[in-house]
C-alpha positions as CSV (number, residue, x, y, z in Angstrom):
1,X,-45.0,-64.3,132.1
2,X,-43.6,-67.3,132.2
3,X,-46.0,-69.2,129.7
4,X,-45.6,-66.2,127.2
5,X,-41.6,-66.8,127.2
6,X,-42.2,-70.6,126.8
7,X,-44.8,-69.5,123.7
8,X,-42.2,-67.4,122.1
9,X,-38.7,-69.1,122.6
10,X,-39.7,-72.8,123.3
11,X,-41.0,-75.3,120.0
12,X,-43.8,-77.2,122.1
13,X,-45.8,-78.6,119.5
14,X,-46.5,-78.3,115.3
15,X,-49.2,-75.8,115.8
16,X,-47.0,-73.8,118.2
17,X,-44.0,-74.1,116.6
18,X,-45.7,-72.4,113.3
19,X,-47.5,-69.7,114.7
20,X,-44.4,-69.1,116.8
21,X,-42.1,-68.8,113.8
22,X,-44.5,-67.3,111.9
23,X,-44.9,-64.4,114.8
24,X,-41.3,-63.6,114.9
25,X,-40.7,-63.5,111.3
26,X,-43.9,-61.4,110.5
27,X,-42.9,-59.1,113.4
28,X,-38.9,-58.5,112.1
29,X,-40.6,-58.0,108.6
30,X,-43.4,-55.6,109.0
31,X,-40.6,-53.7,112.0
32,X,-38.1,-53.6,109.1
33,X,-40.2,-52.7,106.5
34,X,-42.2,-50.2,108.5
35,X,-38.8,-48.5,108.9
36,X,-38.1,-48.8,105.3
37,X,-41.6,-47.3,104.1
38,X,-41.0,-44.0,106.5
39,X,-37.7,-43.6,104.7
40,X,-39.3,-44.3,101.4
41,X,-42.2,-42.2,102.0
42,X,-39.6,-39.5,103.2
43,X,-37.4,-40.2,100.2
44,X,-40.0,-39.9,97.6
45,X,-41.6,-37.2,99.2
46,X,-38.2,-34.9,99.3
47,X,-37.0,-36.2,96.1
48,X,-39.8,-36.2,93.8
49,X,-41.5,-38.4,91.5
50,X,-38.4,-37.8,89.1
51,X,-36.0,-38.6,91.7
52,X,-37.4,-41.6,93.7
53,X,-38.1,-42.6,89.8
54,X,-34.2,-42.7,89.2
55,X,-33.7,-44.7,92.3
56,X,-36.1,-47.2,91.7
57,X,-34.8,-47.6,88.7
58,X,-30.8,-48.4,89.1
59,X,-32.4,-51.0,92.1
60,X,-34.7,-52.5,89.1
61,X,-31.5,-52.8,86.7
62,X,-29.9,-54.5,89.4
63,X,-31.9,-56.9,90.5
64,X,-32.5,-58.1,86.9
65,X,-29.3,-58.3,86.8
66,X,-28.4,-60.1,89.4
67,X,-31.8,-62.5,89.4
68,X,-29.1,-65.8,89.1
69,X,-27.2,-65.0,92.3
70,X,-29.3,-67.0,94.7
71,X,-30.4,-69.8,92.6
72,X,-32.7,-71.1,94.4
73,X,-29.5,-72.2,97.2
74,X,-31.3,-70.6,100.0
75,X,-34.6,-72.7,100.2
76,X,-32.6,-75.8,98.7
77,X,-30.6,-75.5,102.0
78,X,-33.4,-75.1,104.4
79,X,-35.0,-77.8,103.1
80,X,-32.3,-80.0,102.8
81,X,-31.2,-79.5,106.2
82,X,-34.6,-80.0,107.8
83,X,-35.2,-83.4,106.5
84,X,-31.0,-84.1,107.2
85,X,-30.7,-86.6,104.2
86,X,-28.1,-88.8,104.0
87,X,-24.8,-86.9,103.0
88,X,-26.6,-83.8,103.6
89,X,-23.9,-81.5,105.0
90,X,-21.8,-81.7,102.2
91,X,-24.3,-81.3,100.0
92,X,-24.7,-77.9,101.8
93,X,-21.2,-76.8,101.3
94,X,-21.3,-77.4,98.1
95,X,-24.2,-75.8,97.9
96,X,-22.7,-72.9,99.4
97,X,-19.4,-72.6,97.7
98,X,-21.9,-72.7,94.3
99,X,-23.7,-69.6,96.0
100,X,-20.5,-67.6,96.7
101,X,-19.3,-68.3,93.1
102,X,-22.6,-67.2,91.2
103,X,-22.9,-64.4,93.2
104,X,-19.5,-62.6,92.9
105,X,-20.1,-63.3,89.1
106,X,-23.8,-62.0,89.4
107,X,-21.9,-58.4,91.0
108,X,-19.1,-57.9,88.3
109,X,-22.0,-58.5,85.6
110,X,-24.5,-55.9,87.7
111,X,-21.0,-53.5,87.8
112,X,-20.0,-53.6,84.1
113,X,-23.4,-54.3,82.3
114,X,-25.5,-52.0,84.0
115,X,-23.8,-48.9,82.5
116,X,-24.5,-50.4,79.1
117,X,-28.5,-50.7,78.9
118,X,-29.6,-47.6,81.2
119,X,-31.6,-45.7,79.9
120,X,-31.9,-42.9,82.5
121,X,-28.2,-41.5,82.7
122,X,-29.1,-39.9,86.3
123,X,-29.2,-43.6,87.6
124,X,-25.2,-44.6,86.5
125,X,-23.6,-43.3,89.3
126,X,-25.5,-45.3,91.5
127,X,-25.0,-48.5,90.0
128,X,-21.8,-49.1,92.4
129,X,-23.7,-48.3,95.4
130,X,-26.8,-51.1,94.1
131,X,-24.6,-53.6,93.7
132,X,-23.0,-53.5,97.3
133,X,-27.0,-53.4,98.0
134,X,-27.6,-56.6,96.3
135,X,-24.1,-58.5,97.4
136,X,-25.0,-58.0,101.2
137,X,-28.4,-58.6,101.1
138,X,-28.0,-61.7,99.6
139,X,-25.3,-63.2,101.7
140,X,-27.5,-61.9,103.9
141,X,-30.8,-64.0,103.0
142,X,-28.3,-66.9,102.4
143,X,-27.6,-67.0,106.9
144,X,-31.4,-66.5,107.2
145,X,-32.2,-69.7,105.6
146,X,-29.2,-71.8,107.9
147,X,-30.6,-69.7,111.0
148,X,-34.3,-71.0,109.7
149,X,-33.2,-74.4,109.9
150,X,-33.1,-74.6,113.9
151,X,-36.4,-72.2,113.7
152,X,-34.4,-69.4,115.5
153,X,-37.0,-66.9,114.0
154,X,-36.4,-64.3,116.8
155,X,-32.8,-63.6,115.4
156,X,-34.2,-62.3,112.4
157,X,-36.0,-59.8,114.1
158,X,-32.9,-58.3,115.9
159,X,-31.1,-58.2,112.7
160,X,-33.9,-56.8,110.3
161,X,-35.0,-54.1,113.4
162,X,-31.2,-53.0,114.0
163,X,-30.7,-52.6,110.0
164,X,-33.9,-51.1,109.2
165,X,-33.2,-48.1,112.4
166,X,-29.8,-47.5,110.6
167,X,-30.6,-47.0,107.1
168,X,-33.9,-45.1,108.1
169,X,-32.0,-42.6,110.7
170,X,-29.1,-42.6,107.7
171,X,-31.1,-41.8,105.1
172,X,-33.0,-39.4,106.9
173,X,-29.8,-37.6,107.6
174,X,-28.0,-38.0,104.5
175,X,-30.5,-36.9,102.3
176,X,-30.8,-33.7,104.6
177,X,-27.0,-33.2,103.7
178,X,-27.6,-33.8,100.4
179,X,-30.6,-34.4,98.5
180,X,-30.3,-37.0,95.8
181,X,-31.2,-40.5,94.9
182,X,-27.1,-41.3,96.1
183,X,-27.9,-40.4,99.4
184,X,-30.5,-43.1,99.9
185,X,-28.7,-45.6,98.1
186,X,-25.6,-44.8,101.0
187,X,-28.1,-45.2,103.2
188,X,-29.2,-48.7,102.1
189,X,-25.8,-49.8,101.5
190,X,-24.6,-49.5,105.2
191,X,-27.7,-51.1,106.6
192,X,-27.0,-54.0,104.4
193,X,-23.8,-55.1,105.1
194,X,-24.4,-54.2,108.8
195,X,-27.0,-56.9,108.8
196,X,-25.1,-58.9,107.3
197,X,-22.3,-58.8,110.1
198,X,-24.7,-59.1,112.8
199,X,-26.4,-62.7,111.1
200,X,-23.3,-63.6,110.5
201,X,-21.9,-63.7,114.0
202,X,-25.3,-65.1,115.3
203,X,-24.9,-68.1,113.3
204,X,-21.2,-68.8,113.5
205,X,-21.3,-71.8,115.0
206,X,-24.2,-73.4,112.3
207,X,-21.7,-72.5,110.0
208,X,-18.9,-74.2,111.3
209,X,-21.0,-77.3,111.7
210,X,-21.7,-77.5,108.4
211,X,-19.1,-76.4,106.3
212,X,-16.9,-79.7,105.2
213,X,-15.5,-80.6,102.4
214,X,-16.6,-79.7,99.0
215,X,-17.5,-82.8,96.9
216,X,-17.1,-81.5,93.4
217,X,-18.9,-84.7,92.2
218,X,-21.9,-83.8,93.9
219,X,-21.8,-80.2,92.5
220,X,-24.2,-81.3,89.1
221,X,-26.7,-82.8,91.9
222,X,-26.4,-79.1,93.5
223,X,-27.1,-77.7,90.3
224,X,-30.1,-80.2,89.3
225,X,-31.8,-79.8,92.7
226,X,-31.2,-76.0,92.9
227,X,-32.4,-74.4,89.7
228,X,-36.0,-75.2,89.9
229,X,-36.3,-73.7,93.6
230,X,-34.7,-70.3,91.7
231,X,-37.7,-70.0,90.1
232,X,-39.9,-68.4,92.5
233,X,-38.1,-65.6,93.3
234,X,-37.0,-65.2,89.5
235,X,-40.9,-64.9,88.8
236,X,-41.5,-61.7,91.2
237,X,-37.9,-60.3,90.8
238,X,-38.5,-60.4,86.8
239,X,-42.0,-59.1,86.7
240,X,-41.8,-56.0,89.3
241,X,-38.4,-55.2,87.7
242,X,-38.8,-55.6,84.2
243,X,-42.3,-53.5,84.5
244,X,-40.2,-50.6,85.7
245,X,-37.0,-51.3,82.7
246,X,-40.0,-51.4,80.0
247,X,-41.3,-48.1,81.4
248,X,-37.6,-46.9,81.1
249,X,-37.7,-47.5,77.2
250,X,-40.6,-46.0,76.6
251,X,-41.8,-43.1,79.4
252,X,-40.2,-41.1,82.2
253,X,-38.6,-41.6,85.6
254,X,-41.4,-39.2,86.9
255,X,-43.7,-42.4,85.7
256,X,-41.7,-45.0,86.9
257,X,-41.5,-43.0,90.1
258,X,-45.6,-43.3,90.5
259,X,-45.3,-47.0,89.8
260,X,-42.3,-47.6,91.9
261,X,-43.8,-46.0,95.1
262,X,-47.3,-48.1,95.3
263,X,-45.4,-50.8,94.3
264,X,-43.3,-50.7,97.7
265,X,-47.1,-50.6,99.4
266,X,-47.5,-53.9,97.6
267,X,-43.9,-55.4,99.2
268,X,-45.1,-54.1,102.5
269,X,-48.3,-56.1,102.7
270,X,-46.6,-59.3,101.0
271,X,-44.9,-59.9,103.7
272,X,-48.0,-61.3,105.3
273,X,-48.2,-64.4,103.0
274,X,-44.3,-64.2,102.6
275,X,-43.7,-64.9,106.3
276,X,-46.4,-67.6,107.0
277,X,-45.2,-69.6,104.0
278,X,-41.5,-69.4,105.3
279,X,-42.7,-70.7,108.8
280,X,-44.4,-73.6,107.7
281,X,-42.1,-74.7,104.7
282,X,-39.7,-76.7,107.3
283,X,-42.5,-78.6,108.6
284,X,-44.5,-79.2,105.5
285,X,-40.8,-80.4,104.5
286,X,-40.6,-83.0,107.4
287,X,-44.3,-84.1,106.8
288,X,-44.2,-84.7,103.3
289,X,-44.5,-88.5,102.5
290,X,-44.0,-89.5,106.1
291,X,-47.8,-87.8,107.2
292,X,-49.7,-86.7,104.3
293,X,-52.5,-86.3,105.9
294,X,-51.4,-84.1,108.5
295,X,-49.4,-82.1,105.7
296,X,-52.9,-81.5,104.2
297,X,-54.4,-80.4,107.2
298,X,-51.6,-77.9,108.1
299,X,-51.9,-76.9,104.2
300,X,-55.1,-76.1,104.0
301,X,-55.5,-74.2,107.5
302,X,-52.9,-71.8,106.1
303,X,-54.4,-70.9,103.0
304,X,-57.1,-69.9,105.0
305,X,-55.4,-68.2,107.7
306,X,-53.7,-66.3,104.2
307,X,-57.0,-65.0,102.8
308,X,-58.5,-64.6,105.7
309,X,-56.0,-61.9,105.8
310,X,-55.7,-61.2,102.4
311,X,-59.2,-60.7,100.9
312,X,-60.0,-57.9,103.7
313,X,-57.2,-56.0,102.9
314,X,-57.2,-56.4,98.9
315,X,-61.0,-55.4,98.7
316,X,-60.1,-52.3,101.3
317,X,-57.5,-51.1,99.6
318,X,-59.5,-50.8,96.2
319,X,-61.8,-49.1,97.9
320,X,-59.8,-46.7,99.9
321,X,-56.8,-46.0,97.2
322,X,-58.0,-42.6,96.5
323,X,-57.4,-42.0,100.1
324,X,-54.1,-43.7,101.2
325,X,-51.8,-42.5,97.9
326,X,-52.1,-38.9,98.7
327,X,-52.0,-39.4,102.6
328,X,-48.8,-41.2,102.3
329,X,-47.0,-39.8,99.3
330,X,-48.1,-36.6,98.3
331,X,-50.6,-34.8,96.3
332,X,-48.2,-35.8,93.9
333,X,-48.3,-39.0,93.2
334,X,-52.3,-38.6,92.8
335,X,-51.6,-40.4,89.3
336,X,-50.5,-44.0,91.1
337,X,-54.1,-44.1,92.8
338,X,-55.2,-46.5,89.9
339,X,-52.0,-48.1,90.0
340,X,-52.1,-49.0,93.9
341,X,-55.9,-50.3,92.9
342,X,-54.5,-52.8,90.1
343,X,-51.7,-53.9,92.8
344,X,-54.5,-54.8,95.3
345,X,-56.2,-56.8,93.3
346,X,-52.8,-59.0,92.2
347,X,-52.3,-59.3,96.2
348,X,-55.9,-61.2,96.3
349,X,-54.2,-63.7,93.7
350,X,-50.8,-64.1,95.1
351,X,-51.7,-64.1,98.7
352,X,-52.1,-68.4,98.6
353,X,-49.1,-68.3,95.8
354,X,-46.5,-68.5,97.5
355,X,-47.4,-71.2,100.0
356,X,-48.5,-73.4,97.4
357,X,-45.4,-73.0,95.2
358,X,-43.6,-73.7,98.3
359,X,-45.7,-77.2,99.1
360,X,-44.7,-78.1,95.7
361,X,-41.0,-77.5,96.6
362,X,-41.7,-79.5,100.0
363,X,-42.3,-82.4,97.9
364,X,-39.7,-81.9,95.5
365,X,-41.8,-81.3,92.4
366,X,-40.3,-78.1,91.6
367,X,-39.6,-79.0,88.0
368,X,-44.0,-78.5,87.7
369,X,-43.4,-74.6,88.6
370,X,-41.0,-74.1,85.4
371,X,-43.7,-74.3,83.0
372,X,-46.1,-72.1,84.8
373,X,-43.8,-69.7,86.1
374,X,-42.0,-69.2,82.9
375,X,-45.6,-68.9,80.4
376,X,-46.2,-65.9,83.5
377,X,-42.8,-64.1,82.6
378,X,-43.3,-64.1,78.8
379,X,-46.9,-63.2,79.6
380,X,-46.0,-60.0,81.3
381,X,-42.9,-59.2,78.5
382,X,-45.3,-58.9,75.9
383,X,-48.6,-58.0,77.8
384,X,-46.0,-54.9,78.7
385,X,-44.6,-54.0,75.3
386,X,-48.6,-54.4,74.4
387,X,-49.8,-52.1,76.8
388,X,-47.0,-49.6,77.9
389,X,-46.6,-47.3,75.3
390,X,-50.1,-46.7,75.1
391,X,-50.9,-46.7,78.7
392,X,-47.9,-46.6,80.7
393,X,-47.8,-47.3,83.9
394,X,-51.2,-48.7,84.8
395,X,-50.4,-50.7,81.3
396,X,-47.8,-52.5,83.3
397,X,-49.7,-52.9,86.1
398,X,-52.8,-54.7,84.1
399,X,-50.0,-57.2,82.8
400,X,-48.5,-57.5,85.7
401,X,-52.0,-58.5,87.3
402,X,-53.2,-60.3,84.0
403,X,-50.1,-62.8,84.0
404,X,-50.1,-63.6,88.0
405,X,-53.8,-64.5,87.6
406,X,-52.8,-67.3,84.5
407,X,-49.5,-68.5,86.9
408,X,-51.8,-68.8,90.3
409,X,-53.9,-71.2,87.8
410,X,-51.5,-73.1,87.3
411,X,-49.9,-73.7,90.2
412,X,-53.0,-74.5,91.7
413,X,-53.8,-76.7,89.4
414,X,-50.3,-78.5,89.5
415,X,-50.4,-79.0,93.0
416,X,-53.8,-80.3,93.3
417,X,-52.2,-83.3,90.9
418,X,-49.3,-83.8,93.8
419,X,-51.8,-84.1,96.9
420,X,-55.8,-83.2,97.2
421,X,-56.7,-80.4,99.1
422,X,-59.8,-78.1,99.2
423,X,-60.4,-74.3,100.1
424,X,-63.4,-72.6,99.4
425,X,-65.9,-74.9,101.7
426,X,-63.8,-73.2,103.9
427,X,-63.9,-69.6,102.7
428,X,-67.6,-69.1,102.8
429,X,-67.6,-67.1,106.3
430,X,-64.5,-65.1,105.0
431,X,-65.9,-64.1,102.1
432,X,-69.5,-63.0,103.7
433,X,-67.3,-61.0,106.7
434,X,-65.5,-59.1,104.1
435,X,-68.2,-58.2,101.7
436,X,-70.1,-56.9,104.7
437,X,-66.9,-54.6,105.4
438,X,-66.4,-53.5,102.2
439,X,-70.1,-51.8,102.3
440,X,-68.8,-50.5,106.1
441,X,-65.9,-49.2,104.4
442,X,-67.8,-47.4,101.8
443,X,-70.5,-45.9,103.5
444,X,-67.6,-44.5,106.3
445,X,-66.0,-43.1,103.6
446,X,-68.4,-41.6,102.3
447,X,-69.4,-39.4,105.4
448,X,-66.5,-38.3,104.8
449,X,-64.6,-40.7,107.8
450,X,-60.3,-40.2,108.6
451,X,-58.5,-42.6,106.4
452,X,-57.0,-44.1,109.9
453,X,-60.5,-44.2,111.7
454,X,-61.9,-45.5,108.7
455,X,-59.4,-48.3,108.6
456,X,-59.1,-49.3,112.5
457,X,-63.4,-49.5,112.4
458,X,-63.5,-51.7,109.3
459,X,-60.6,-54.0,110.7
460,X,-62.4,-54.5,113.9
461,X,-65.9,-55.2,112.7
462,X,-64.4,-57.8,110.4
463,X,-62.9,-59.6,113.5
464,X,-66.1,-59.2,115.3
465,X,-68.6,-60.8,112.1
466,X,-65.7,-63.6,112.1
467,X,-66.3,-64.2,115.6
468,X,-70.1,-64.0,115.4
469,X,-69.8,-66.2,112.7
470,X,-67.7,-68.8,114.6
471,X,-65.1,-69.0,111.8
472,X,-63.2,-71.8,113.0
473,X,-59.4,-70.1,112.3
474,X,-59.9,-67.7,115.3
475,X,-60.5,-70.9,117.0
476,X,-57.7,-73.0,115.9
477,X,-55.4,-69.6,116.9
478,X,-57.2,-69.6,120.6
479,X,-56.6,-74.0,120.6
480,X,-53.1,-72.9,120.1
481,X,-52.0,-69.6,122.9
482,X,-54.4,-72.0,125.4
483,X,-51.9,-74.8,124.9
484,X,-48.7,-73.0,124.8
C-alpha cells in the first residue's frame, strides 16, 4: 500500500515522475470527459441532430471567437516557471495581467460579434451562456498550468471529476425540465465556473508567490515569447471550428449535428496524446540544452508509448465505425459513420503532433511552428470551401484530414533540424501487433461479435502479441512500477 502511495503522490525519479503525472492527468481527463460524452450522448440523443447541431454550433462561433484569449500565456508560464529564469516571476505576472486583459476583451468581442455572423438564428440566445463557458474555462486552464508547474497532477483530477458530475447530473436534469440546446449550455456554464473556484482555492498560495509587480517594460518580451506558443491551440481550435462555421454557410444544423457528435469521439480519444505530452513538457523543458541526450531518449520513448496507443485504436475504429455511431448516438446519426472513419484516420497523424510541437516549444523554437501551422489553417479554409458544398460534412472532414497530414510533415521535419531522433526502428513490433488485430477485429465482426466483446478481445490480444513480441515499452513501463 504503502509503495503505491509513494508511486502516486511522491516524484522519485524522471521516469516516475512522467508516468506519474501522466497517470493523474489521463485519469481526471478521460473521468471528466467520460462524464461529458454520457451527457453528450444523452444531449444529442434527446435533442436531435437539429438540436445538438445548434449547440455545437454557438460553442464553434465562440471559440473562433475567442481563439486570442489564451495566447499561448498558459504553456509560456509552465515553461517559464520550470526552468525559473532569471526575473522569472515577474515575467509571470505580467504574463498574467496580459492574460486577464486579452481575455475580458476576447468575451465582449464573443458577446457583441457573435450575433452578427450567425447563421443559424436558434443558436443567438445562447451566445451569452458560451461565452460564460469560454471565460471560466479559460481562467480555468490558466491555474492548471501554475498547478502543473509543482507537477500536482492529482488536483486536476478532483477538479475535472467534481465539474464533470455537476454539469452531467445538471444537464441530465435540466434538459428533462426543458428540452433545448439552453438547457445544456446552463448546464456547462455552472460546471465551469465551479471548477474554476475549486482550482482556484487549491492553488492560492502558488499565486500569491508569484504575483509581484508588473514590469510594463517587460510586457513586449511577454508578447514576443507568447504568441508563437498560441499557435498550437489556434491550429485545432480553427480547424474543428471553422469546419462546423463553413458547414453553417452552406448546409444545415441537422449536418453539422452528424459532424459535431463524432467529432466529440475524436476529443475523447485525444486526450491520450494530449495528456502524455503535458506530463513530459516540464521535463523536456528542464532537459533541453543542459542533457540532450537524455531529452532524446525520453523523446523518442514517448512517441512510441503514443502510437503504440494510437495506431490500435485508429485502425479499430475504421474498422468498427459502422458499429460504434449507431451504438452510441442513435440510428440517427447513421450518416456520421463515414465521418467518424475520416476522424480516425487524422488521430493516426496527430497522435505524435502534439508532443513534438511541444519539444519544439521546450527549446524555444516556436517561431518554426508558425509557418507550418499557419500553410495547415489556409489548407483546410479552402480545402473546405472546395469540398463542402459538394460534399458537406465528410467534405470537411477530408480537409480537415488532408491539411493535418501536410502540418505533421512539417513539424516533423522542423524538429528533426532542432535535435535528431528516430522512430520507426522502433515501430516495427507495433505495427506487426496491430495489423494482426485488425484481421482479429474483422473476422469477430464478421461472426457477427457485440461491439464491446469485440473491442475488450481485440484490446487484449494486442497486449498479448506485444508481450510475445518482447516490445520493449511494456518493459520500460514494468522497469518503472518495479522501481517506484
Amino acid at each position: 500500500m504503502e509503495r503505491i502511495k509513494n508511486f502516486l503522490f511522491v516524484n522519485t525519479s524522471l521516469k516516475q515522475t512522467v508516468v506519474k503525472n501522466t497517470f493523474w492527468l489521463f485519469l481526471s481527463e478521460m473521468l471528466g470527459r467520460f462524464l461529458k460524452l454520457w451527457l453528450i450522448v444523452y444531449a444529442a440523443r434527446t435533442l436531435g441532430t437539429n438540436g445538438w447541431g445548434v449547440f455545437s454550433y454557438a460553442i464553434s462561433i465562440g471559440s473562433l471567437l475567442m481563439i486570442f484569449s489564451d495566447i499561448g500565456l498558459s504553456g509560456l508560464i509552465t515553461r517559464e516557471a520550470s526552468q525559473k529564469k532569471e526575473g522569472y516571476m515577474t515575467f509571470i505576472t505580467t504574463a498574467l495581467v496580459l492574460k486577464i486583459t486579452v481575455l475580458v476583451t476576447s468575451i465582449l468581442l464573443l458577446i457583441f460579434i457573435s450575433p452578427l455572423i450567425s447563421h443559424i438564428p436558434e443558436a443567438q440566445e445562447l451566445f451569452p451562456i458560451i461565452a460564460l463557458i469560454l471565460f471560466f474555462d479559460s481562467l480555468k486552464e490558466l491555474f492548471f498550468s501554475i498547478n502543473r508547474v509543482n507537477e500536482k497532477m492529482e488536483r486536476e483530477m478532483v477538479v475535472k471529476t467534481i465539474m464533470s458530475i455537476i454539469i452531467l447530473v445538471l444537464g441530465i436534469v435540466l434538459l428533462k425540465i426543458k428540452l433545448a440546446p439552453e438547457s445544456i449550455a446552463i448546464a456547462y456554464a455552472v460546471g465551469s465556473i465551479t471548477g474554476f473556484l475549486i482550482i482556484a482555492l487549491m492553488i492560492k498560495k502558488d499565486i500569491k508567490k508569484l504575483i509581484t509587480k508588473v514590469d510594463i517594460a517587460k510586457l513586449k518580451m511577454v508578447v514576443q515569447a507568447t504568441w508563437p506558443f498560441a499557435i498550437i491551440p489556434l491550429v485545432g481550435t480553427i480547424m474543428t471550428n471553422t469546419d462546423i462555421y463553413m458547414l453553417g454557410i452552406w448546409r444545415s444544423s441537422v449536418e453539422i449535428g452528424l459532424y459535431a457528435s463524432v467529432d466529440r469521439i475524436q476529443q475523447f480519444i485525444i486526450i491520450i496524446p494530449s495528456t502524455i505530452a503535458i506530463a513530459v513538457f516540464p521535463l523536456l523543458s528542464r532537459l533541453v540544452n543542459n542533457d540532450n541526450n537524455k531529452q532524446r531518449t525520453i523523446l523518442e520513448k514517448t512517441i512510441a508509448i503514443i502510437l503504440t496507443i494510437g495506431l490500435p485504436i485508429s485502425l479499430g475504429g475504421i474498422v468498427l465505425a459502422n458499429q460504434i455511431v449507431p451504438f452510441i448516438f442513435g440510428s440517427g446519426y447513421s450518416g456520421a459513420v463515414p465521418i467518424l472513419r475520416i476522424f480516425m484516420l487524422i488521430l493516426l497523424v496527430s497522435f505524435p503532433l502534439i508532443l513534438i510541437s511541444n519539444t519544439i516549444l521546450a527549446y524555444n523554437k516556436q517561431k518554426n511552428l508558425v509557418r507550418a501551422f499557419s500553410f495547415g489553417v489556409i489548407a483546410n479554409i479552402l480545402l473546405n470551401i472546395l469540398f463542402i458544398p459538394k460534399f458537406g460534412a465528410t467534405g470537411s472532414a477530408i480537409s480537415t484530414l488532408i491539411s493535418t497530414i501536410i502540418t505533421t510533415y512539417i513539424i516533423w521535419g522542423k524538429l528533426k533540424k532542432i535535435t535528431y531522433f528516430e522512430v520507426l526502428p522502433s515501430l516495427k513490433k507495433i505495427i506487426s501487433a496491430s495489423l494482426f488485430m485488425v484481421i482479429l477485429t474483422i473476422l469477430l465482426k464478421y461472426i457477427k461479435i457485440n461491439l464491446l466483446i469485440n473491442i475488450i478481445i481485440s484490446a487484449t490480444v494486442y497486449l498479448y502479441l506485444l508481450f510475445l513480441l518482447k516490445e520493449p515499452i511494456l518493459k520500460e513501463v514494468k522497469t518503472i512500477f518495479k522501481k517506484s
